[in-house]
PASEBA-1860 file (N, C-alpha, C; in nm, 3 decimals):
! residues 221
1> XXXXXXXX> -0.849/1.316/-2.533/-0.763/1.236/-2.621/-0.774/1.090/-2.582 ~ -0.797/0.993/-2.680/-0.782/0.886/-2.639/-0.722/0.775/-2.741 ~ -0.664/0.653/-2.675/-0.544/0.623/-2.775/-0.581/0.477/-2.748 ~ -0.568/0.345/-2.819/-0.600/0.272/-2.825/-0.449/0.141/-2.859 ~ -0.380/0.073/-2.821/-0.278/0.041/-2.872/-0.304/-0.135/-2.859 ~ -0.250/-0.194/-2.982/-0.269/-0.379/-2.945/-0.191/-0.377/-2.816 ~ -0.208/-0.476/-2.740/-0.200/-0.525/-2.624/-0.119/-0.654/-2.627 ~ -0.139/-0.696/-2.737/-0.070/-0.819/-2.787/0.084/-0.831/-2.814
9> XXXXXXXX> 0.096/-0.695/-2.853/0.210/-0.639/-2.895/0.317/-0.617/-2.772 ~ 0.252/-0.544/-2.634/0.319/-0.516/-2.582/0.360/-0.653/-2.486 ~ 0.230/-0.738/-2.448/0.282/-0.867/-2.357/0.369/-0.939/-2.414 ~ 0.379/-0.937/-2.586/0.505/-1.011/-2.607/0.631/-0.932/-2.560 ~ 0.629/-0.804/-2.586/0.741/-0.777/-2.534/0.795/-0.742/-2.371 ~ 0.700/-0.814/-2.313/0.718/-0.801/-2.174/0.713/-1.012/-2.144 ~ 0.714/-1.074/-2.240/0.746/-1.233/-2.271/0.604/-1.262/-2.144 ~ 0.509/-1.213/-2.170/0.397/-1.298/-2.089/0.281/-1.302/-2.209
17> XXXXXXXX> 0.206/-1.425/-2.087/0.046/-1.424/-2.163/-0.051/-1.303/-2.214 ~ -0.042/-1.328/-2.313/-0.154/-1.251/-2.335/-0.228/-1.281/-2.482 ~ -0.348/-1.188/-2.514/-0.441/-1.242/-2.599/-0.458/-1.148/-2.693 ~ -0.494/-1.144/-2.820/-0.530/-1.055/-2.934/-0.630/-0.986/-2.929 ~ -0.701/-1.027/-2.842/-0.863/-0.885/-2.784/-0.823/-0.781/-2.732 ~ -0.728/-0.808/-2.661/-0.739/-0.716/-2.509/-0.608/-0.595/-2.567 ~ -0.678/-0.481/-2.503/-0.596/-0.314/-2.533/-0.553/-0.280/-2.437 ~ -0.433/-0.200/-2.417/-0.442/-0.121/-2.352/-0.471/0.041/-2.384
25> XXXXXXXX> -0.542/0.135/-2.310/-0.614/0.211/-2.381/-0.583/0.325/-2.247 ~ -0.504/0.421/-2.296/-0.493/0.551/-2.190/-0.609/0.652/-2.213 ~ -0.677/0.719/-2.122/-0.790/0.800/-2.123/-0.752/0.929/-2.033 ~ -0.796/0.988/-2.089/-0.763/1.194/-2.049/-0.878/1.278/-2.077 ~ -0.951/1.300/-1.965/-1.023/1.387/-1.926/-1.179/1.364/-1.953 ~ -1.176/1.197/-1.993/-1.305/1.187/-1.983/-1.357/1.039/-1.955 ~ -1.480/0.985/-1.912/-1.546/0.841/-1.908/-1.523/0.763/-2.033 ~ -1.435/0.645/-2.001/-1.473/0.585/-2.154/-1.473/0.416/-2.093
33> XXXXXXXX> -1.598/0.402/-2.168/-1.600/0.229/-2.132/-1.538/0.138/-2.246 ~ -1.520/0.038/-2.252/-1.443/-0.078/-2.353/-1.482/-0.225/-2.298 ~ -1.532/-0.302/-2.417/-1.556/-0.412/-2.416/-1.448/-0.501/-2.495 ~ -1.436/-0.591/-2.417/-1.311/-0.734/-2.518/-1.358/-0.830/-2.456 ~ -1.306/-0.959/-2.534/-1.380/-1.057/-2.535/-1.196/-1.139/-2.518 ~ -1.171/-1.238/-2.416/-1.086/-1.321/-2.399/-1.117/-1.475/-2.476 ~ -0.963/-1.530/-2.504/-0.985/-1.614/-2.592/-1.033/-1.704/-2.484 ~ -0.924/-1.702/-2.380/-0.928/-1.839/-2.272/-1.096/-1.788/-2.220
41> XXXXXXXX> -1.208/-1.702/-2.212/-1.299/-1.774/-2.158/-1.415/-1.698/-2.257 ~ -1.527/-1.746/-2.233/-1.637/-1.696/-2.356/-1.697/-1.593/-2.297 ~ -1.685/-1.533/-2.197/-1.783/-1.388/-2.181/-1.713/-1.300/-2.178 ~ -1.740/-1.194/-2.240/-1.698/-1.019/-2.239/-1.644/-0.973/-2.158 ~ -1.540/-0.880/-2.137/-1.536/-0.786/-2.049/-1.525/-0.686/-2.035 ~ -1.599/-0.645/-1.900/-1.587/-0.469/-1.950/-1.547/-0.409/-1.863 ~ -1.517/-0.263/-1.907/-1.452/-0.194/-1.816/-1.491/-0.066/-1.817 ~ -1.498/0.033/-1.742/-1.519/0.187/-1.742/-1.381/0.236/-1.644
49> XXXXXXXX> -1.345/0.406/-1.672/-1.292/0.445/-1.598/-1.328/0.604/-1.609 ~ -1.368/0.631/-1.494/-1.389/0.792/-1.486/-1.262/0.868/-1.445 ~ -1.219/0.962/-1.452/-1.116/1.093/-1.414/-1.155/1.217/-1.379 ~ -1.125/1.258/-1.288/-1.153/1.360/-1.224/-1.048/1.487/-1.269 ~ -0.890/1.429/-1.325/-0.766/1.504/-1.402/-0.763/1.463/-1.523 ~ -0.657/1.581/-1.525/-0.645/1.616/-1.692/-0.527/1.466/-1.744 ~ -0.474/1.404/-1.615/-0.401/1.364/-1.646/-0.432/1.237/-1.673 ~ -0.276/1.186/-1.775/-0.337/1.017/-1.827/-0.345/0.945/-1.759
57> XXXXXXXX> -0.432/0.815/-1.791/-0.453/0.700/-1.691/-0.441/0.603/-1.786 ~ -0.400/0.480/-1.736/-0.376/0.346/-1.808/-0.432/0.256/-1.780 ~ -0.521/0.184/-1.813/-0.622/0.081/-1.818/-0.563/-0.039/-1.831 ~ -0.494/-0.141/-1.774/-0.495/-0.303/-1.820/-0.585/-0.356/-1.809 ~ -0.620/-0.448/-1.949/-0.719/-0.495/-1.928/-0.700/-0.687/-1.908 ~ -0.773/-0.734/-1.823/-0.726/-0.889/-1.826/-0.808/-0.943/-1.780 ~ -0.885/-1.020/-1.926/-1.053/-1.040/-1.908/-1.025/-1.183/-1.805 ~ -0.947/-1.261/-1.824/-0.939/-1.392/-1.793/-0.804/-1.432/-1.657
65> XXXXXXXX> -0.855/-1.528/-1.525/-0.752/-1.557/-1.442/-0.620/-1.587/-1.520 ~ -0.613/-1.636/-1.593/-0.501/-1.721/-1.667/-0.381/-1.634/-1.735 ~ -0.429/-1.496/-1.773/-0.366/-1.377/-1.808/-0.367/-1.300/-1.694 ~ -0.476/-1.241/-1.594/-0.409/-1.213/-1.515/-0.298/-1.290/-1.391 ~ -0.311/-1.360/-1.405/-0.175/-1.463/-1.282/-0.060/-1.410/-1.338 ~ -0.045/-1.405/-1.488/0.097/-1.339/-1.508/0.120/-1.238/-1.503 ~ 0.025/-1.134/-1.529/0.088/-1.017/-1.551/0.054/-0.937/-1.360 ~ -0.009/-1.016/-1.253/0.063/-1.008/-1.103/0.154/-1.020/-1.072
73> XXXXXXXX> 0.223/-1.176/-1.139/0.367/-1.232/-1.059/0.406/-1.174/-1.139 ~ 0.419/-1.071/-1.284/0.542/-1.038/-1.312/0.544/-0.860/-1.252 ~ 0.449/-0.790/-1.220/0.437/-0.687/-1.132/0.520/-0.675/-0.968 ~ 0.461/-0.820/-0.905/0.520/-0.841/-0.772/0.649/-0.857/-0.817 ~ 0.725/-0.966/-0.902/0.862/-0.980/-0.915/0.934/-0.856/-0.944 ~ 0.870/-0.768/-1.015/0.929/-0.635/-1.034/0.971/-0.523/-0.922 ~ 0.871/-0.553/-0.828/0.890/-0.461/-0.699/1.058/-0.506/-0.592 ~ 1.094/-0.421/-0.606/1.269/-0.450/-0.574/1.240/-0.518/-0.453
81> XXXXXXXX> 1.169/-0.507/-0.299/1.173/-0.498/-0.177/1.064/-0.674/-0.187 ~ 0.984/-0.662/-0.289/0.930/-0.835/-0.264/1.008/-0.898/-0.303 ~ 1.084/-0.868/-0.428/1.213/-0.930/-0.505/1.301/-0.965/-0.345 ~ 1.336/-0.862/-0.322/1.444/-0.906/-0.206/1.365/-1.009/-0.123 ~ 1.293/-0.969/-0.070/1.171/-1.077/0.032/1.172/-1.276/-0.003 ~ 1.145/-1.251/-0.145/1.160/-1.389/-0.236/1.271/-1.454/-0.189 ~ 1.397/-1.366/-0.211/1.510/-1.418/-0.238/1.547/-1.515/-0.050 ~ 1.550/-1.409/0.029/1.568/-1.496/0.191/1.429/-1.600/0.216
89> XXXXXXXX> 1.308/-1.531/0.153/1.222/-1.680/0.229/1.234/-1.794/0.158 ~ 1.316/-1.810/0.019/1.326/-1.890/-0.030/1.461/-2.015/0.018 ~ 1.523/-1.906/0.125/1.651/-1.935/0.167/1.591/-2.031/0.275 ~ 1.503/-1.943/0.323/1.494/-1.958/0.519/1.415/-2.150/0.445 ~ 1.326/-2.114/0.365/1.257/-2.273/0.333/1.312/-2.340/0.277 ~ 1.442/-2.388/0.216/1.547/-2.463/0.180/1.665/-2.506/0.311 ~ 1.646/-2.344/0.377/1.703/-2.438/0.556/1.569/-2.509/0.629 ~ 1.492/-2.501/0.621/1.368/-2.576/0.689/1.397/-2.745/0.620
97> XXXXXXXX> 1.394/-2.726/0.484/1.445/-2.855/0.436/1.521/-2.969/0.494 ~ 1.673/-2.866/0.468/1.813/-2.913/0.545/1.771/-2.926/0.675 ~ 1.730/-2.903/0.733/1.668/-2.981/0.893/1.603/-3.066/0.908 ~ 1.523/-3.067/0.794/1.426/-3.203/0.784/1.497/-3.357/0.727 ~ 1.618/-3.324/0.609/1.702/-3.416/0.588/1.768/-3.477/0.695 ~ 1.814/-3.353/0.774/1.901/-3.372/0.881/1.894/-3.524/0.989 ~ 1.721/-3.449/0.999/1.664/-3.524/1.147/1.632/-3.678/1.091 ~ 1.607/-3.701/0.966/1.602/-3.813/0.892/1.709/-3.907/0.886
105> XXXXXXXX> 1.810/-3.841/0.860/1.982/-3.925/0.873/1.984/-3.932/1.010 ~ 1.958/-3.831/1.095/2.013/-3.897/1.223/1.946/-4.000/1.287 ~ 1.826/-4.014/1.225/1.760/-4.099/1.266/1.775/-4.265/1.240 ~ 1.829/-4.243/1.107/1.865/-4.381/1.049/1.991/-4.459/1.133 ~ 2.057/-4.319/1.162/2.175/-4.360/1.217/2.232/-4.412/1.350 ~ 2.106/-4.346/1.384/2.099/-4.376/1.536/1.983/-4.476/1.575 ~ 1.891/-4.550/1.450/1.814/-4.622/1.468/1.693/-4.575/1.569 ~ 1.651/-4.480/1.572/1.528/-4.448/1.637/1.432/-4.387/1.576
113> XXXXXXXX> 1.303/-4.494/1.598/1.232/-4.435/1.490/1.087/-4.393/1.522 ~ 0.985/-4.327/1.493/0.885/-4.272/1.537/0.711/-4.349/1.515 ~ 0.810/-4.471/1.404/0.643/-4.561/1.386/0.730/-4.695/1.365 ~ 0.673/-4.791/1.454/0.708/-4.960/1.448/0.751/-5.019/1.286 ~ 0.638/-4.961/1.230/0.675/-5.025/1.074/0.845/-4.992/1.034 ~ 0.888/-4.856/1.051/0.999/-4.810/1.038/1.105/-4.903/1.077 ~ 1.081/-4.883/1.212/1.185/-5.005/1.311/1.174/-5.150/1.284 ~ 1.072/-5.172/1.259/1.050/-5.313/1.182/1.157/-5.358/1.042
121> XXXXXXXX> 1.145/-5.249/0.988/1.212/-5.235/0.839/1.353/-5.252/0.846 ~ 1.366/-5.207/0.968/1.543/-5.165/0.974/1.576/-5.227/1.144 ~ 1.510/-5.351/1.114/1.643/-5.418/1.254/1.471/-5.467/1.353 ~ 1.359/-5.439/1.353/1.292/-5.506/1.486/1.240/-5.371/1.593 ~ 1.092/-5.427/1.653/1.089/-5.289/1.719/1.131/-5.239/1.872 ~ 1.296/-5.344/1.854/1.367/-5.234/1.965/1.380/-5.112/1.936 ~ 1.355/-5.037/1.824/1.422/-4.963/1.735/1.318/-4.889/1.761 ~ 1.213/-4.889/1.808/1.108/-4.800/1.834/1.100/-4.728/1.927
129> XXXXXXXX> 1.183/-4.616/1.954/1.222/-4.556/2.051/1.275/-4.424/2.048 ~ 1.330/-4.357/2.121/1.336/-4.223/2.131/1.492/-4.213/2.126 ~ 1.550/-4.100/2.102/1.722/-4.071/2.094/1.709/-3.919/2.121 ~ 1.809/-3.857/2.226/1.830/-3.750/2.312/1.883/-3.621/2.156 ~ 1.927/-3.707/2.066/1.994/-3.616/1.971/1.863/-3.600/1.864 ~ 1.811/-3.726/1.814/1.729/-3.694/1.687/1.594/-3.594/1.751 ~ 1.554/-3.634/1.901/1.476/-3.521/1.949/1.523/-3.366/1.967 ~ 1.674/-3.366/2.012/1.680/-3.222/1.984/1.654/-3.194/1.843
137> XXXXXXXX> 1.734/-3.238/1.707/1.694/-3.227/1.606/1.538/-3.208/1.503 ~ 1.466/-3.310/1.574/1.331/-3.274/1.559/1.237/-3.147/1.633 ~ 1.306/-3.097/1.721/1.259/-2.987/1.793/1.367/-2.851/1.714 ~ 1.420/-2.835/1.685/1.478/-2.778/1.606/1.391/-2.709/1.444 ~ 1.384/-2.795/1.346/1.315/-2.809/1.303/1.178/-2.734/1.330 ~ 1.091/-2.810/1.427/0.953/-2.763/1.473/0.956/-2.605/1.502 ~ 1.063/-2.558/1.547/1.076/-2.446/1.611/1.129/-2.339/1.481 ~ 1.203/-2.417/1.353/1.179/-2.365/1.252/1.030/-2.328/1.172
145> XXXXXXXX> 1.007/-2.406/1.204/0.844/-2.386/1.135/0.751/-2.337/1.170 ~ 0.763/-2.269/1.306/0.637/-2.204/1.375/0.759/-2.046/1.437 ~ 0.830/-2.011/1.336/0.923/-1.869/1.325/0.876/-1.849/1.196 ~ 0.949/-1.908/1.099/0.925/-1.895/0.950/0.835/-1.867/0.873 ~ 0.721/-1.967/0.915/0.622/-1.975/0.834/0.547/-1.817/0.852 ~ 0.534/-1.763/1.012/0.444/-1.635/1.023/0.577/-1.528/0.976 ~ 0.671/-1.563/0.989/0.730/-1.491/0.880/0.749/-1.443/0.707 ~ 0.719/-1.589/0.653/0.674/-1.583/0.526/0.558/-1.484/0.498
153> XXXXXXXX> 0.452/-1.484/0.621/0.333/-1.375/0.603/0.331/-1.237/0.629 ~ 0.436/-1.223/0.724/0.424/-1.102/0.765/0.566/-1.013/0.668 ~ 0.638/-1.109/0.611/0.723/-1.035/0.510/0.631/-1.029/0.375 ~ 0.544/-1.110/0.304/0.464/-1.055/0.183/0.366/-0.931/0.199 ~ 0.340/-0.967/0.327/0.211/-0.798/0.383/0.299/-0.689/0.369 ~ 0.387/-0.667/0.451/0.508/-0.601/0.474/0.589/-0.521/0.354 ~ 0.580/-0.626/0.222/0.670/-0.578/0.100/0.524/-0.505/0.039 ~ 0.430/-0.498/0.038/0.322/-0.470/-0.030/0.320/-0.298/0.037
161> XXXXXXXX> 0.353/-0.300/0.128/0.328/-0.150/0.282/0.405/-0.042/0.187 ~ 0.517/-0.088/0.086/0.607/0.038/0.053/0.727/0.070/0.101 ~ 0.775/-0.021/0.141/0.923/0.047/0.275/0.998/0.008/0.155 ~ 1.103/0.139/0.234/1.208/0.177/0.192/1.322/-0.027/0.128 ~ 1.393/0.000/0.003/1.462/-0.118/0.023/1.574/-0.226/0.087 ~ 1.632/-0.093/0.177/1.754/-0.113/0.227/1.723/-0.158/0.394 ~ 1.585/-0.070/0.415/1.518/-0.130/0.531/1.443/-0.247/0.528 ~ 1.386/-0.278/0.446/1.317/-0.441/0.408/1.445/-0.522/0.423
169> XXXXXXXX> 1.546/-0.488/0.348/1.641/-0.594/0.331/1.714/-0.626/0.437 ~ 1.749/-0.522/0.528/1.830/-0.528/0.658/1.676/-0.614/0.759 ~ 1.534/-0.603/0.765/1.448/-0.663/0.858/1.454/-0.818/0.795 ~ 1.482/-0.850/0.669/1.455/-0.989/0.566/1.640/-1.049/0.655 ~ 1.712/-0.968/0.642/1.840/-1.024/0.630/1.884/-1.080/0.774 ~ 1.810/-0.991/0.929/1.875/-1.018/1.045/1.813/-1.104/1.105 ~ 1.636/-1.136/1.026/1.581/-1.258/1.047/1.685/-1.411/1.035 ~ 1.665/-1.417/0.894/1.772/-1.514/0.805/1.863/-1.529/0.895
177> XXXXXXXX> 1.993/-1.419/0.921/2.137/-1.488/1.011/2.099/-1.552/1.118 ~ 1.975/-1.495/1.166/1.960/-1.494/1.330/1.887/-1.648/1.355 ~ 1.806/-1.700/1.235/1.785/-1.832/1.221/1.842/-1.902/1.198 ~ 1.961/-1.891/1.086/2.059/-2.011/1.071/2.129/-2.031/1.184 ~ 2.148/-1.864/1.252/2.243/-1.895/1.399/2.157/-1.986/1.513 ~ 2.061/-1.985/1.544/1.979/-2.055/1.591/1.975/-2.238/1.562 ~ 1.948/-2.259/1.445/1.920/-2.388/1.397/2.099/-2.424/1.434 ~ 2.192/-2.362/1.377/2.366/-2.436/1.428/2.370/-2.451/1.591
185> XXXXXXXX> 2.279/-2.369/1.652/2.308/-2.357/1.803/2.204/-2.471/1.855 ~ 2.130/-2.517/1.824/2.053/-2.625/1.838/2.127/-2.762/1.781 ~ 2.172/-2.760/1.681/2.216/-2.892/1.604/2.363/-2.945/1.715 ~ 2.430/-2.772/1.730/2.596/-2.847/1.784/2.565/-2.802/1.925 ~ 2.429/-2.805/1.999/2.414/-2.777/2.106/2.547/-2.686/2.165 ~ 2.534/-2.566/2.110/2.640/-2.457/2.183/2.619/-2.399/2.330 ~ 2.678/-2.374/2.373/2.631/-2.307/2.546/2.568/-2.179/2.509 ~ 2.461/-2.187/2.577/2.375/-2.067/2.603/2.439/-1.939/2.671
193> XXXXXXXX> 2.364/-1.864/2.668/2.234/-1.816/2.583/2.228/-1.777/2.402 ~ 2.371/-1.853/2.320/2.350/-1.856/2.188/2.216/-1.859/2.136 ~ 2.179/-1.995/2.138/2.023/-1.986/2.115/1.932/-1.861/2.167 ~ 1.928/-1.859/2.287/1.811/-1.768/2.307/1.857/-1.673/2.214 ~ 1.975/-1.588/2.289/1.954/-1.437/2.195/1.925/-1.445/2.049 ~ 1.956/-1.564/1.938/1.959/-1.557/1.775/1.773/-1.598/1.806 ~ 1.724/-1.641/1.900/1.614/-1.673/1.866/1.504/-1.491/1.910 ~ 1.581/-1.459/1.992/1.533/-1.295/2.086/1.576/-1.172/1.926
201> XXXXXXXX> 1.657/-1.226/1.849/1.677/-1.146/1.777/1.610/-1.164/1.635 ~ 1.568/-1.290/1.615/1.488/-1.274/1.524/1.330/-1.219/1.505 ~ 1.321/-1.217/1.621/1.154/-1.168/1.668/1.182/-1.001/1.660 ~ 1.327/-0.963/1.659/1.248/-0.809/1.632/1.224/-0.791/1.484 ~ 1.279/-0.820/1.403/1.245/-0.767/1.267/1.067/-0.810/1.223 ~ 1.071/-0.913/1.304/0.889/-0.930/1.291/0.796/-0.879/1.382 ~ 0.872/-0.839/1.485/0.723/-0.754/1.551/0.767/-0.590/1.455 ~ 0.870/-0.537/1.409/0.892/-0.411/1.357/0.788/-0.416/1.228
209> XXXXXXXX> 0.777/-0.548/1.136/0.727/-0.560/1.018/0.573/-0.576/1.063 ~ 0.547/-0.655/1.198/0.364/-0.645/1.189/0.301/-0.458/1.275 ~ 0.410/-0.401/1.302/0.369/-0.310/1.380/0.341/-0.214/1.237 ~ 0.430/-0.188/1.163/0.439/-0.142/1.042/0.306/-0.175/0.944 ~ 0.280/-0.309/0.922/0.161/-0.359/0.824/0.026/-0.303/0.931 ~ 0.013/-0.311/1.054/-0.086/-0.236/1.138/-0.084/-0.085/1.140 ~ 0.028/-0.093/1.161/-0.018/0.114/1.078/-0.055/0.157/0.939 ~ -0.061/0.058/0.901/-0.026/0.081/0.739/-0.258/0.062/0.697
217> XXXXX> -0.293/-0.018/0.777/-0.406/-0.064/0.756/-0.485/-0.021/0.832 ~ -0.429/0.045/0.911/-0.528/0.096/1.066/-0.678/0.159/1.060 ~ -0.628/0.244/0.921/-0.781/0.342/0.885/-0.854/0.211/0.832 ~ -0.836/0.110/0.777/-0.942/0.066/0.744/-1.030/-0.027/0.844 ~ -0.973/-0.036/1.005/-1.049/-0.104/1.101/-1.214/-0.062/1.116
END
């Protein structure tokens, strides 16, 4: 049996790109190849799919980058556990921000600045100098960005692996507290070991998530 349906039809109703060539075309129980031609680029494309079952298979077809980019990000956005993922790294990099504003005001404020021209601008280059606070602040920061960022990677590998959502969200979520608790324990210099432990506690949800993406890939070493 084989069934042939516009394609056009359905990306509108899924509100993405798409083009008047392209089918989607379910196939049952046998080889069938299909050629379409995309508007966005001038060569053909083709496709085959063999089956080994009786059962149906669904073919998207997306001759061109420009159609497929959407119909990925709207696949990934669909997956509940990257959905969740989105939502805190989008958090954790809007606090990376707010630290970067931070260290900027305190800097103005405290007149210490990191290039002569600066200090020049604003008062002469006594001003070219160092401050005990805007350096904790700038180390703060730094120490945001070399947590986060291999976090940003090892949570997209991670949402791709399949885990459960309540477990993604609790490894996405104790990161997040455990950094903001960190960055407040740095800013209002709290007595230790605050810092360490929010910083000891954010490292487990990321060695749990790369130990996880390494099992997950292992057969293919």
């Amino acid at each position: 049996m084989l069934s042939v349906a516009s394609r056009k039809q359905f990306w509108n109703s899924q509100k993405l790109c798409m083009n008047e060539s392209a089918f989607i075309i379910t196939v049952s129980g046998w080889r069938q190849c299909y050629k379409t031609a995309c508007p966005h680029s001038h060569s053909p494309f083709y496709f085959s799919s063999t089956l080994q079952s009786e059962s149906s298979f669904k073919c998207f077809f997306l001759p061109c980058s420009r159609c497929n980019s959407a119909w990925i990000t709207a696949v990934m956005l669909r997956n509940s556990v990257f959905s969740c993922f989105v939502f805190y790294g989008v958090l954790l990099v809007l606090k990376m921000y707010v630290i970067a504003v931070i260290t900027g005001q305190i800097r103005l404020r405290k007149k210490a600045f990191a290039n002569p021209e600066d200090a020049l601008r604003h008062g002469g280059l006594q001003y070219h100098r160092e401050d005990p606070y805007v350096e904790r602040c700038r180390r703060a920061h730094i120490n945001d960005m070399e947590n986060i960022l291999p976090f940003l990677f090892l949570g997209a590998i991670y949402s791709m692996t399949g885990p459960s959502l309540w477990v993604a969200r609790l490894h996405f979520l104790v990161f997040f507290i455990c950094r903001v608790l960190h960055s407040v324990a740095y800013l209002l210099a709290l007595q230790a070991p605050t810092r360490s432990v929010a910083y000891t506690l954010a490292q487990i949800p990321c060695v749990s998530m790369a130990v996880q993406i390494l099992m997950a890939v292992k057969s293919y070493a």
